[in-house]
Each structure stands twice: as C-alpha cells, then as structure tokens.
C-alpha positions in Angstrom: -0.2 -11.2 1.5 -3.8 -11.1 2.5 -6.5 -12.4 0.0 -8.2 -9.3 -1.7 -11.5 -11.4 -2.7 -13.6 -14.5 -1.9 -15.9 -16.7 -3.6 -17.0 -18.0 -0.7 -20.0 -17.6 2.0 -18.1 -17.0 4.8 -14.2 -16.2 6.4 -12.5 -16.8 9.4 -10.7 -14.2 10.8 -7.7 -15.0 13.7 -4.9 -13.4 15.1 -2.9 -12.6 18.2 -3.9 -10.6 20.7 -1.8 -9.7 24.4 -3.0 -11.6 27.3 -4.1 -8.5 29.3 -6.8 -8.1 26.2 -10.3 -9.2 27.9 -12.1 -9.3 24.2 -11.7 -8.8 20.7 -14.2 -6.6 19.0 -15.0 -7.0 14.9 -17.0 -4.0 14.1 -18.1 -3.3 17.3 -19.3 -6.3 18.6 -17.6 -9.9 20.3 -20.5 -12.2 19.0 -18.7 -15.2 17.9 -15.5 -14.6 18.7 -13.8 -17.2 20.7 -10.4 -17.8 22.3 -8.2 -20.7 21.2 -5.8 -19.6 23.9 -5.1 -16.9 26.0 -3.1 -14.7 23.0 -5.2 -16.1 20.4 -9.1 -14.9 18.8 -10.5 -16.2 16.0 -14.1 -15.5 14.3 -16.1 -16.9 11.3 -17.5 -14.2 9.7 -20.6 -13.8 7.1 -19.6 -12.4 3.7 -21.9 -10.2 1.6 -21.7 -10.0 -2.3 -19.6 -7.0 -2.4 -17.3 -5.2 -0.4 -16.8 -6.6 3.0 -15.1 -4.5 5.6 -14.0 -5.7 9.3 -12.9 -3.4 12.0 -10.7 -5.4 14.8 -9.9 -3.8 18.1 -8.9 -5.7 21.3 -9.9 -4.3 24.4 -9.5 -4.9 28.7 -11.0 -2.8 31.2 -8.8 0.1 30.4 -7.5 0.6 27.1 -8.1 -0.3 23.4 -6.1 -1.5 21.1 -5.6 0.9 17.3 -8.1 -0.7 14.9 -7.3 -3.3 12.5 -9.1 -2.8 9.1 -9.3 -5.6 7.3 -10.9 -5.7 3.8 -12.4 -8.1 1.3 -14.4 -8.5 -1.6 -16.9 -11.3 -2.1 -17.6 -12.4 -5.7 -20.0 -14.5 -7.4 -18.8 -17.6 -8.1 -17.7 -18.0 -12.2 -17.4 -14.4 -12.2 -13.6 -14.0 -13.0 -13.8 -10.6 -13.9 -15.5 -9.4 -11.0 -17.4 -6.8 -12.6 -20.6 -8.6 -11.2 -21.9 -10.8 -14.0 -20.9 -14.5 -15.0 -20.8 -13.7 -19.1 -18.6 -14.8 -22.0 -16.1 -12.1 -20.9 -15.4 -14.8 -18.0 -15.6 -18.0 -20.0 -12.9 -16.2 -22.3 -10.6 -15.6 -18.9 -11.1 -18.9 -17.7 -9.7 -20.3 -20.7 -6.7 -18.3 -20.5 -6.2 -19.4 -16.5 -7.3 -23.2 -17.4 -4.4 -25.4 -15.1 -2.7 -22.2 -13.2 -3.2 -21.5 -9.6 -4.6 -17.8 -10.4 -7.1 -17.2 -8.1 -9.5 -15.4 -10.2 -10.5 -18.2 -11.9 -10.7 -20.9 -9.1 -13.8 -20.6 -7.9 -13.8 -23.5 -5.3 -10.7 -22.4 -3.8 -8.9 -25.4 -4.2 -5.6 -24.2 -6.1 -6.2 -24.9 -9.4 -8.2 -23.9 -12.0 -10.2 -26.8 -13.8 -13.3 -28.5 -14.6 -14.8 -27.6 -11.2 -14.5 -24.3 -11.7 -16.3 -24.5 -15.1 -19.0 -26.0 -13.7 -19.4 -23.7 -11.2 -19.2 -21.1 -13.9 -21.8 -22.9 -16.1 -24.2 -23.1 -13.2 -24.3 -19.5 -12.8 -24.5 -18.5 -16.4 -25.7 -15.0 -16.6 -26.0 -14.3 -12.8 -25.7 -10.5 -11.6 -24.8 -9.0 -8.2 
C-alpha cells in the first residue's frame, strides 16, 4: 500500500521501467532522474505543504508509456490531524497513538510514536499551513 502522506521535505520515487524506455518523465520533465540499471529510474523529489501530485511516463523515440499518477500529501510535522494546524486537537491524538506504529502521529518516520514525536510537536506549537 502506498503512503497517502509525508511529514517530510522530500520523496524518492523508483520503479521499473522496460529496457527499450530511453527516459522517464515526472510531470513532464527528466531533471533528476537517474538509472540504477537499465529497467530501473528513481528520483528525489521536492514536497510542498499540501497536496503533492507526480505524473510518471516512460518514453523512447517512438512511443509513451500510460501515465502513472502518483499522489501524496505533505503535512506539517505535529500536525496529526492534518487539518493544517499543530493545536491541542493533536496533542489529544498523540496521546491516544503514544507507543503504536500509527503513522499519523510519528512525525519522524521512524515507526513509533514517542517522545520524538512530541518534541517535534511542541516545536511547532500553533503552526498553520
């Protein structure tokens, strides 16, 4: 299952692609993609606070492949909610996901929610998007 939201800056996209593909394209453009091998692409990506959408298509000389939409939403970090403030409404949900692996409360993306995640929650204590 692909991750619906991010707290993080940035994403790499990958995948496969057929050898006869010359380039990948992510919304229109092959700026920073590179080619582990010769069926593979992958790209690091900037994410924007927000909706985040990346259009994939692989093409040779010829042909394209269909496009690949890929979607993701970036959130502020201690915002568990995601409604785009960090407010008691999240402090109360954090409590609630304290020691699970729910991703909506681990801000640092390591798995667990905990003190880390707190802090970063404290740190951006009334923050909007």
């Amino acid at each position: 299952i692909a991750k619906t939201f991010s707290y993080k800056a940035t994403l790499t996209l990958s995948g496969a692609k057929e050898a006869t593909a010359s380039s990948v394209l992510i919304n229109d453009k092959s700026t920073g993609v590179t080619y582990p091998t010769v069926t593979s692409w992958q790209s690091v990506v900037s994410l924007v606070y927000g909706l985040n959408t990346f259009k994939i298509v692989a093409k040779n000389d010829t042909a394209s492949s269909l496009e690949t939409v890929y979607t993701l939403t970036r959130r502020l970090p201690g915002d568990s909610s995601g409604d785009g403030i960090v407010n008691d409404y999240d402090l109360s949900k954090l409590a609630k996901l304290w020691g699970s692996k729910d991703a909506s409360g681990d801000f640092n993306e390591d798995n667990i929610v905990n003190d880390y995640d707190f802090s970063m929650m404290v740190a951006r204590w009334g923050t909007k998007v």
